[in-house]
N, C-alpha and C positions, 0 to 999 in steps of 0.2 A: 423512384424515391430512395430505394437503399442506395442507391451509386454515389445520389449527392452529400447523402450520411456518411458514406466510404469516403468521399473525396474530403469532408469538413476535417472525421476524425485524423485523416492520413495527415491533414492541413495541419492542425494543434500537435500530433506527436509528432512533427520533424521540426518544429522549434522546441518544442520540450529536449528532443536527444540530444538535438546541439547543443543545446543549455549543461544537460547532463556529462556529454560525454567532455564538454569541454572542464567541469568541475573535476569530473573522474580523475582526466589526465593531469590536472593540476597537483590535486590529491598524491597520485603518483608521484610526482617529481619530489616532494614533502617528502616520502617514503623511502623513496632512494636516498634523498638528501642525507637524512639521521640516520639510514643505515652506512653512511657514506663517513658521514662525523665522526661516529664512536669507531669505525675502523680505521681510520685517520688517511682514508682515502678524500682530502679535502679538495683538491680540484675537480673531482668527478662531485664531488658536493656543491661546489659554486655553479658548477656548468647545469645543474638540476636545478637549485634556486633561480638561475638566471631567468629558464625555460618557464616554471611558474610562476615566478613573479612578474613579468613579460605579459602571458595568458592569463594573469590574475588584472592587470590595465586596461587590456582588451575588453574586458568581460563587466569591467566596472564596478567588480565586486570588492566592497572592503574589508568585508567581515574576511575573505580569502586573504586577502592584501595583508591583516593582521596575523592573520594564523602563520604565515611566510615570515612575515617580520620574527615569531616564537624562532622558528626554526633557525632564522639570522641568528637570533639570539643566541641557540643553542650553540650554534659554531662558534661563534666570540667566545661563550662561556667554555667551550672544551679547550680553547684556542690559549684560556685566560686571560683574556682581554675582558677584562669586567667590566671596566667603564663602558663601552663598545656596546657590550652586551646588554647592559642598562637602557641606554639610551634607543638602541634598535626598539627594545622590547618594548618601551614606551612608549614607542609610536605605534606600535604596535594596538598595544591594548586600547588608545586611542579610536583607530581605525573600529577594531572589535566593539567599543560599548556605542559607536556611533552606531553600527548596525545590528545590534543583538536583539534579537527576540527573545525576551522574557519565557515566552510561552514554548522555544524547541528547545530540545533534548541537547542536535549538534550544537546550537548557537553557543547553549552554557557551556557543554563542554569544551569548547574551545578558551572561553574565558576561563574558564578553570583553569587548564591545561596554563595559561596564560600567568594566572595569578601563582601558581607552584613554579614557572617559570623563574617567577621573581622572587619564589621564596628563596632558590635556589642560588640567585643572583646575589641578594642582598646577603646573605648568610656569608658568601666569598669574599666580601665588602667591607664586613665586620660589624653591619646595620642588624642586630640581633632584635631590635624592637619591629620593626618593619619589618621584616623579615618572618618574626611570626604571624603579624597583624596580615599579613598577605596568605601565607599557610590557613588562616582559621578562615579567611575569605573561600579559597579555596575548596578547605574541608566541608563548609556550609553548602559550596554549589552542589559537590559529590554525594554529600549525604541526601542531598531532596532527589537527585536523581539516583541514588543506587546502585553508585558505580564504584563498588570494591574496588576496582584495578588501581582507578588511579586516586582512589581512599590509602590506598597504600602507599603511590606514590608519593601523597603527602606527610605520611606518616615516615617514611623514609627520608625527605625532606627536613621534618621537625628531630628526626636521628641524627643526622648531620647540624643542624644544628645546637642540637647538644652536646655533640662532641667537640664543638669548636668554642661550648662555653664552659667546656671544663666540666660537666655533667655526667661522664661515661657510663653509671651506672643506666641511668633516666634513657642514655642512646643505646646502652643493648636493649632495655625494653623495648622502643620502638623497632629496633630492626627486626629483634623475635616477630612482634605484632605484624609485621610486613609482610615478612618474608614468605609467610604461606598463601600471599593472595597473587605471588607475580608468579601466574601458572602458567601463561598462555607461552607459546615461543619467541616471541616478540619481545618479552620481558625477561629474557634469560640476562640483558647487559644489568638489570636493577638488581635481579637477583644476586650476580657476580659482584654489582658493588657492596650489595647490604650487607653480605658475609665479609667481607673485605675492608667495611668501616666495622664491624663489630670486631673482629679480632685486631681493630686500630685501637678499639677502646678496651677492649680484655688486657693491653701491654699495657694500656696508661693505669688502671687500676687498681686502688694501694692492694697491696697484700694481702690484707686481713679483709678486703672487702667478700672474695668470690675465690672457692676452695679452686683446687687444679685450672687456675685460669689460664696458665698457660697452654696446659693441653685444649682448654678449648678455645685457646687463639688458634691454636695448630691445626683443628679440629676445621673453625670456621674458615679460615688461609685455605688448608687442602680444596675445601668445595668449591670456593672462588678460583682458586687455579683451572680446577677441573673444567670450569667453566669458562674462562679466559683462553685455557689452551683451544679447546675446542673450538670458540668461535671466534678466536684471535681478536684481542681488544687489547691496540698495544699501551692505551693510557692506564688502563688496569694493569697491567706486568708488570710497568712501569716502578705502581707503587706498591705492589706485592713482594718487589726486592725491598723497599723501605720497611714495610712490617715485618718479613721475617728477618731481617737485620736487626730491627727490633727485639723480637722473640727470640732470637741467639744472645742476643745481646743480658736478657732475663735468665738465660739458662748459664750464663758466663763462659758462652762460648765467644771468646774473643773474636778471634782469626774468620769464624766464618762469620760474626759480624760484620767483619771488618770487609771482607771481599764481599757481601751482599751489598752492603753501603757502596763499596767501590763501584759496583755493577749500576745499581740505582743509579748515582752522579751522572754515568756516561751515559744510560739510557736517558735520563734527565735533560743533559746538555745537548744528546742529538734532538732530542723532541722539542727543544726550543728554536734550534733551528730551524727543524719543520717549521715548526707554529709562526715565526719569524717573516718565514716565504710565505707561510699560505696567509698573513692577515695583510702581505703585498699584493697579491691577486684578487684579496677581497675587494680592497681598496680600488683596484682597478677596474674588475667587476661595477663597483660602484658607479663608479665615472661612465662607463659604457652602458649601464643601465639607465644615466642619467640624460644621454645623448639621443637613444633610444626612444626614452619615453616625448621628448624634445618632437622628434621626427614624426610620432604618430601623433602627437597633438595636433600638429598641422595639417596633416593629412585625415584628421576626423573630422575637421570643421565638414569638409568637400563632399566627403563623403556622408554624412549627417542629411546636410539640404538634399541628395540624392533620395537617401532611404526614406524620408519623410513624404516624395511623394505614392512612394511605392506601399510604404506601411497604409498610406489612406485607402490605396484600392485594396490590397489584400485584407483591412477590416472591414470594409464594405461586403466583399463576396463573403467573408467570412460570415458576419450577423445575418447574413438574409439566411445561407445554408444553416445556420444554428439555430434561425426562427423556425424552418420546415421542419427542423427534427427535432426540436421539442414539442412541438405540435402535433408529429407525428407518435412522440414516445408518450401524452400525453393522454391522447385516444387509446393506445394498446396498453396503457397501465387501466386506465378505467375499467376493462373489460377484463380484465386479470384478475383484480380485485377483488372483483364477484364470483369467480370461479376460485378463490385464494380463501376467502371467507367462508364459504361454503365446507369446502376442507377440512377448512381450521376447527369446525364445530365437531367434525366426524375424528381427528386427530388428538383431541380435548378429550371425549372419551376414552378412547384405546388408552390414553394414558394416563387419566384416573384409573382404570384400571391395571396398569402396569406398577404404578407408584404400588394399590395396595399390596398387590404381589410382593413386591419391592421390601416393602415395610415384612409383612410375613418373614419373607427370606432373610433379612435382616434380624430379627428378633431369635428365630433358628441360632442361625449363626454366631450371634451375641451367647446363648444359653451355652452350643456346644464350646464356642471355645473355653468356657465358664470352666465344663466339665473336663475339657482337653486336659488348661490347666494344673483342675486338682488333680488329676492323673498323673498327669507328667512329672507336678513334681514332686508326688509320694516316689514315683520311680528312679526318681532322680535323685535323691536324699537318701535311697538305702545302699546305692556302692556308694555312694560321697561320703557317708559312715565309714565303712569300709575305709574310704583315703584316710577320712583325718585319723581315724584311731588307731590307725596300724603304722601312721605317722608317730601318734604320739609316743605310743610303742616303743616304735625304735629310735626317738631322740630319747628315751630314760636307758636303752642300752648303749651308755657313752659309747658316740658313733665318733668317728675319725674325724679329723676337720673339714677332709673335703668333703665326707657323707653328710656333714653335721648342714654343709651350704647347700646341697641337694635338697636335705630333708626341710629346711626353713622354707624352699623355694618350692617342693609342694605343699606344707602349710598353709603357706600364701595364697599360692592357687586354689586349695580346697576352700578358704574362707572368701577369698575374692568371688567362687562362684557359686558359695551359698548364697551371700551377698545379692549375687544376680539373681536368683531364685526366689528371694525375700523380696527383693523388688519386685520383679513381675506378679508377685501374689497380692503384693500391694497396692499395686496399681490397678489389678484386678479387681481386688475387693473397692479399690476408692471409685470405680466405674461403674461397677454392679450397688453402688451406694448401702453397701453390707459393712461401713465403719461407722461404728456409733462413736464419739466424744465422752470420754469418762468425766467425774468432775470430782478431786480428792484433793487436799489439803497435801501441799508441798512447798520445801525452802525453793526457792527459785534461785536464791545465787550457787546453792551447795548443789543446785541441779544443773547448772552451768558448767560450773566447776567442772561437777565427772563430767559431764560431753567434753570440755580443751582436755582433758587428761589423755579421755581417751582417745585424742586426735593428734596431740604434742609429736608421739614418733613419727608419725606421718609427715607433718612438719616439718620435723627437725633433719627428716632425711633430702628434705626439698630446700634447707636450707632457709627454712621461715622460720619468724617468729608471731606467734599465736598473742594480741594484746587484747585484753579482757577490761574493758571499763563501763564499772555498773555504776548507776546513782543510788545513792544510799537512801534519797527519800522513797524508796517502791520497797511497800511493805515487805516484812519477812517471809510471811508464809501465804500462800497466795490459794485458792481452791481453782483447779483445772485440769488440763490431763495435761498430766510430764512426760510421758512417752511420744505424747502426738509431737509438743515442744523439742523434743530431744533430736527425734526422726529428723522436722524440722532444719532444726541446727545442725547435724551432723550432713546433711546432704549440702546444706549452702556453704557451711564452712570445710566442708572437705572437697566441694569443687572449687573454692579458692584457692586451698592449699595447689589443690591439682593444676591450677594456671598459673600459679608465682612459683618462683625460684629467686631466691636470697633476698627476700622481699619481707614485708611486716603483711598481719591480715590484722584486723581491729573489728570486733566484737562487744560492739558498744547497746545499755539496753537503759530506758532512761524511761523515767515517768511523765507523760503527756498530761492526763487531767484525773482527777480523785472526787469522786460524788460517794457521800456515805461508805456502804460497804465494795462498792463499784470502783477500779481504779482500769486506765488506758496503758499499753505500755509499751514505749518502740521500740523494734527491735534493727540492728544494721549491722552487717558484714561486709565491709570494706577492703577492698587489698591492691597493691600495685602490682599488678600483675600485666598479662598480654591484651585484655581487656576485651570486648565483644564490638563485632561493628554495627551499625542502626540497623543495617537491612536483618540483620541474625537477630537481633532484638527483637522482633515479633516472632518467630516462631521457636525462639530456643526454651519457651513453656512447653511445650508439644514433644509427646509421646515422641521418646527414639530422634529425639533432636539432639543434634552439635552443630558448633559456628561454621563448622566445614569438614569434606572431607577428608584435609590435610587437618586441621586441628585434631579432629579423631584418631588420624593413624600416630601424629605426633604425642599427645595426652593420655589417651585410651578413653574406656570410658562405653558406658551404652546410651547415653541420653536421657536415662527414665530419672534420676535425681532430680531433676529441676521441675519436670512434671508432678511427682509425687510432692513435691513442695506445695506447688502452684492445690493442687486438688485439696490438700490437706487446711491449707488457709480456708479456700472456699467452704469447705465446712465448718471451720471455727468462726465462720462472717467476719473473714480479713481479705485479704488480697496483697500479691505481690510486687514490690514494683524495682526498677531499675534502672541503675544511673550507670552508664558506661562510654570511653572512648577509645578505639586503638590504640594497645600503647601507654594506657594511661590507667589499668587499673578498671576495675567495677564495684559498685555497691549498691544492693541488694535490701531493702528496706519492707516494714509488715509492722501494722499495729493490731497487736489482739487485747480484747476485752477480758479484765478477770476479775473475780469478787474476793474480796478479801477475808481471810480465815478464821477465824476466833479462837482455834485451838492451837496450840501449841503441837511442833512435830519434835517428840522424844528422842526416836530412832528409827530411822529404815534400815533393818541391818540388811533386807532381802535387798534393794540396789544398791546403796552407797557402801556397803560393806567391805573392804577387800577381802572378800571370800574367807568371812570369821567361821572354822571349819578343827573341829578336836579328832586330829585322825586316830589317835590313841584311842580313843571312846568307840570308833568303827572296827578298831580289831578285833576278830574272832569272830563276828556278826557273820549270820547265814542269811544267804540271802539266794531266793528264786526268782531264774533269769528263763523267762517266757518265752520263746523267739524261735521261729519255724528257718531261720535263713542262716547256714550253717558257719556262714564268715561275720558274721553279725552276733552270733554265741560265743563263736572263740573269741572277739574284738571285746565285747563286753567282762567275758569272764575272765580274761588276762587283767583287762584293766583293773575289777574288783581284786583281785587274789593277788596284784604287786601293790595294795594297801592291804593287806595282811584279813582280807574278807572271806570266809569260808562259800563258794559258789555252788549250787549245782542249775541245772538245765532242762526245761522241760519243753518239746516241740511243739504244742500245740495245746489249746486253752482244756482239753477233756484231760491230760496226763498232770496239767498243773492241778486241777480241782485233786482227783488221785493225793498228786504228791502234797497238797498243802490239809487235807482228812491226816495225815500216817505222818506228817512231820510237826513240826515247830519251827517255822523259821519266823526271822528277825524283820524280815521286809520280802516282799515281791515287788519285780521290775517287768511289766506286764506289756506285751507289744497287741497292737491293735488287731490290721489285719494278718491272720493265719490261716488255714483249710482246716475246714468243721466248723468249729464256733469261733466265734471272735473274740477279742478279748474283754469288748466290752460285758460281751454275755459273760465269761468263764468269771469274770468280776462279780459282776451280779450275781451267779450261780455260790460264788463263795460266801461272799454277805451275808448267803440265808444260814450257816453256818457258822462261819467266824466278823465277828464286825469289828474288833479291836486291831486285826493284823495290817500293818500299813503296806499299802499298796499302790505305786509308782506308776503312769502307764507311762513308756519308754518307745518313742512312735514318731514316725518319718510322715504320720496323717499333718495336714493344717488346721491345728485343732482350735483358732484363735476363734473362731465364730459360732464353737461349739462347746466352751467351757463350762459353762450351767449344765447341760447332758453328761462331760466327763464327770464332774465332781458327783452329778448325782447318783451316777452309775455304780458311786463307792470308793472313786481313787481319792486317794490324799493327794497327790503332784501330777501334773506334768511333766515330763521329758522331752524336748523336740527334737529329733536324731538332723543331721548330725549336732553333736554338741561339746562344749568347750569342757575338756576333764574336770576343773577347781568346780564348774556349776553344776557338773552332773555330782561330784561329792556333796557341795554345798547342799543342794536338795534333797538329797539321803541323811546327811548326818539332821537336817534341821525337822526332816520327816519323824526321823526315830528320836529327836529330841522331843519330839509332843508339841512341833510347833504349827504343824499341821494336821488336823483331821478333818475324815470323811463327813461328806454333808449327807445324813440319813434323807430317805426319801418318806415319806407322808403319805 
């Protein structure tokens, strides 16, 4: 019984590998071919086509027959025979939609492959309507299947043709968008052209349009070289003398204009005689193909009535051996089954019981990273004190200009990694569902407003502009939480800014529907930027997500912005959604629900203020600085004493109690944790004593979930370390102005 099993299966896989191996090799010869095309070795290109298109007749296959024709195509189109190219490819795609399978992966892609083909074609053509209408055919097949590669290819396709419509700006968008998905080796010639059609359109580009554009034609030129040289692509060299002829030519470098152009002409003239000879060989190729195929027609007839009798007996032996063995495989499944079932019941336990474990272990894990955490980043907040204010420090002792570029460049870095710090706790807290929703009475356009303000440099260094269009019918003052909104805003509108470069972003917020005190109201952040592809569309909500690992090394960035978006809607009962194409820009759209305010807002000097702060009114003022960490004593106590503030110092919350019995001071600036008591206690310990003296707590803790406990403890303010100089004044002077006091306890 097994032998006749052996002999069936051996029977069905040696017409399967023939099937196989004859596709393989076909495949091959396509592969040779196009590596044969773009190095302009075309007769070892014809003698490959011939080979598989020959074994593509044989085999009867058209869908193969068609994909050969793409490749035909491709050589006309390098050849510049466009017409040629057209017409091949035509029959081509012909062949292809007679035998495509809807339902495989290859089939479509070959008709994709087929329809960029022609975008490419017509685009040479000067057919710019057709040309796109085949592009977006294209782009629709790639997108259901998921195939970034050649999403890109299309997107480089739609770059070229916008260079060719006079569009430059629109085609370095798409080459950007590209150019980071042609990773693999294979794609080093797309990559070498994208840089190479971008720095085509960086020289066509008026002036005013894109700052140092010529540096970064030069910029984009070099990498394309480097690329060209290395894997030797002489049609690319070709026109890499015409653009940097160009580029000389912008810098009013005459002379070496002038000899890159000469250069250009002659490599020009010789590669048309190549091209000249090799579309005579095609031609001839052709005829011989044609002869060819003549010769085996006739010889299939003879052959056909042959195999016809022999196909009857081999499926004769064939079905009877496929009756014994499923009859056989039928009997030994039955009995399996029941020993299969059995298991299953005993396997079903064990891992109810693993699952609870599972869960346990998880809920652990959940809590301790909670606590890791807030650990981590008390500890990480009190040197990053340290950075910023010993920064601040020494940019008020006029530093030299180069120090003054150093010192900006750790600023930067000190707030870009608080920055990161505030997010993780944020995201933390939105996970551990420890963020409640406030609900307060605020203008919504003047809260607008400060978010572009304070996102405009960011911008403007990116060479954006920030357009803000509100509808005038969405009431004035709205009740909800402006923080949550702002968070919001700044994270969708600042990873815009971060994917455009000399681009617009539009920041449009308009009224949907008004019931009573109830009004809807959408919100959208739009930009032309590099834009996101469909497969990254699902998961670029998700924690520690970007579209890729080159967009990350290219942009920066940790991924948690668009998460902390996504979580924060979910709490307001919104949700986010997203409209994007390579190349083309994204927008980001959210409708939240808010009730409408009845009062009137006078003034918020505490946000929208520009730090309205009487430093004259702070001179001479004593003031006790609490703090056990001795680089954090002198940081604070420089700061106070170069506003003309009388400082002293006390290590630990038992010496402040001491010093604050035997003094009079103006304010204390009280740090949390210390050795002995803390500061919350030395607070409370003072209260029972003095309850008028205002008191600061000045703390690297995460005090946002514990604010009702500070304030009842006895402090007037917050401080969160590190912090920005104008806020830590601001909330002294507005302390000792009587605009805030202590919440007594009950």
């Amino acid at each position: 019984m097994p032998l006749l099993a052996c002999f069936f299966i051996s029977f069905l896989l040696h017409g399967q590998n023939t099937v196989q191996d004859t596709t393989s090799l076909i495949k091959h010869h396509q592969q040779l071919a196009s590596k044969s095309i773009v190095s302009q070795d075309f007769e070892n290109a014809i003698v490959h086509l011939d080979s598989a298109n020959q074994l593509a007749i044989l085999k009867k296959d058209n869908l193969l027959r068609g994909d050969i024709k793409r490749i035909v195509a491709l050589l006309h189109y390098y050849l510049e025979n466009y017409n040629k190219a057209a017409s091949e490819l035509d029959k081509g795609i012909k062949y292809i939609q007679k035998s495509t399978d809807q339902t495989k992966t290859s089939d479509l892609n070959i008709l994709g492959k087929s329809y960029t083909m022609n975008g490419f074609i017509l685009t040479k053509k000067g057919d710019f309507v057709q040309a796109e209408a085949f592009f977006n055919k294209a782009d629709g097949i790639f997108t259901s299947l998921n195939n970034e590669a050649e999403q890109a290819n299309v997107i480089m396709g739609r770059g070229i043709l916008e260079l060719k419509k006079g569009n430059y700006k629109t085609a370095i968008n798409y080459f950007d968008a590209g150019i980071p998905f042609f990773t693999s080796d294979d794609m080093r010639y797309k990559t070498a052209l994208s840089y190479l059609n971008k720095a085509d359109a960086l020289t066509l580009l008026e002036d005013s349009t894109v700052e140092n554009k010529i540096q970064e034609a030069e910029t984009s030129l070099e990498t394309a070289n480097a690329i060209i040289d290395l894997d030797n692509y002489p049609k690319l060299k070709t026109e890499s003398y015409r653009i940097a002829s160009n580029i000389a030519a912008l810098k009013n470098q005459t002379t070496a204009a002038y000899t890159l152009l000469k250069k250009y002409n002659t490599r020009h003239d010789s590669t048309n005689r190549v091209y000249m000879n090799a579309i005579s060989k095609v031609a001839e190729s052709e005829s011989n193909i044609g002869d060819f195929t003549a010769t085996i027609a006739a010889q299939k007839d003879e052959l056909d009535k042959k195999q016809k009798s022999i196909n009857v007996n081999k499926l004769t032996t064939g079905l009877a051996i496929a009756l014994i063995v499923i009859l056989s495989l039928l009997t030994l499944s039955l009995y399996k089954n029941n020993n299969l079932r059995a298991k299953a019941n005993d396997l079903l336990q064990d891992k109810n019981s693993e699952l609870q474990l599972a869960k346990e272990k998880a809920e652990k894990a959940s809590l301790a990273k909670a606590q890791f955490l807030s650990t981590i980043t008390h500890e990480l907040r009190t040197p990053l004190y340290a950075v910023t204010g010993l920064t601040h420090l020494l940019m008020e002792e006029n530093p030299k200009a180069h120090q003054k570029e150093h010192l900006n460049s750790l600023k930067f870095s000190g707030e870009y990694l608080l920055s990161l710090i505030n997010n993780i706790l944020d995201l933390n807290k939105l996970e551990a569902n420890k963020v409640e929703i406030e609900k307060r009475s605020f203008n919504i356009k003047k809260h607008i407003n400060d978010v572009l303000i304070a996102l405009r440099k960011s911008a403007e260094d990116r060479k954006n502009k920030l357009n803000f269009e509100f509808d005038e019918k969405v009431p004035e003052n709205l009740m909800g939480d402006p923080l949550k909104l702002s968070q919001i805003l700044i994270n969708l509108v600042g990873n815009s800014v971060k994917f455009t470069q000399n681009g617009d972003i539009y920041i449009r917020v308009k009224k949907v529907e008004q019931t009573n005190n109830k009004v809807m109201l959408h919100f959208e952040i739009q930009d032309n930027g590099v834009g996101i592809s469909k497969k990254k569309q699902k998961s670029i909500f998700e924690t520690f997500s970007q579209g890729s690992l080159q967009i990350n090394r290219k942009f920066g960035g940790t991924g948690l912005g668009l998460s902390i978006v996504k979580n924060l809607l979910e709490l307001m009962n919104s949700k986010i959604h997203l409209e994007s194409n390579l190349g083309q820009g994204s927008k980001f759209w959210f409708n939240i629900p808010f009730e409408v305010s009845e009062s009137q807002i006078k003034s918020n000097v505490q946000n929208n203020s520009s730090f309205n702060i009487d430093y004259t009114a702070l001179e001479n003022k004593t003031v006790l600085v609490v703090e056990d960490n001795k680089i954090n004593q002198m940081i604070t106590k420089k700061i106070l004493e170069k506003n003309k503030m009388e400082c002293q110092v006390a290590d630990n919350g038992m010496d402040a109690i001491k010093l604050v019995e035997r003094n009079n001071f103006d304010i204390i600036l009280m740090d949390i944790h210390m050795p002995g008591i803390s500061g919350i206690e030395a607070t409370q310990k003072i209260r029972d004593f003095n309850k008028e003296i205002p008191i600061i707590a000045l703390t690297a803790v995460t005090i946002d979930e514990n604010l009702d406990d500070f304030y009842r403890a006895g402090f007037n303010e917050i401080i969160p370390k590190p912090f920005k100089t104008e806020e830590f004044f601001e909330k002294i002077y507005h302390t000792l102005d009587g605009k805030k006091f202590p919440v007594t306890s009950t």
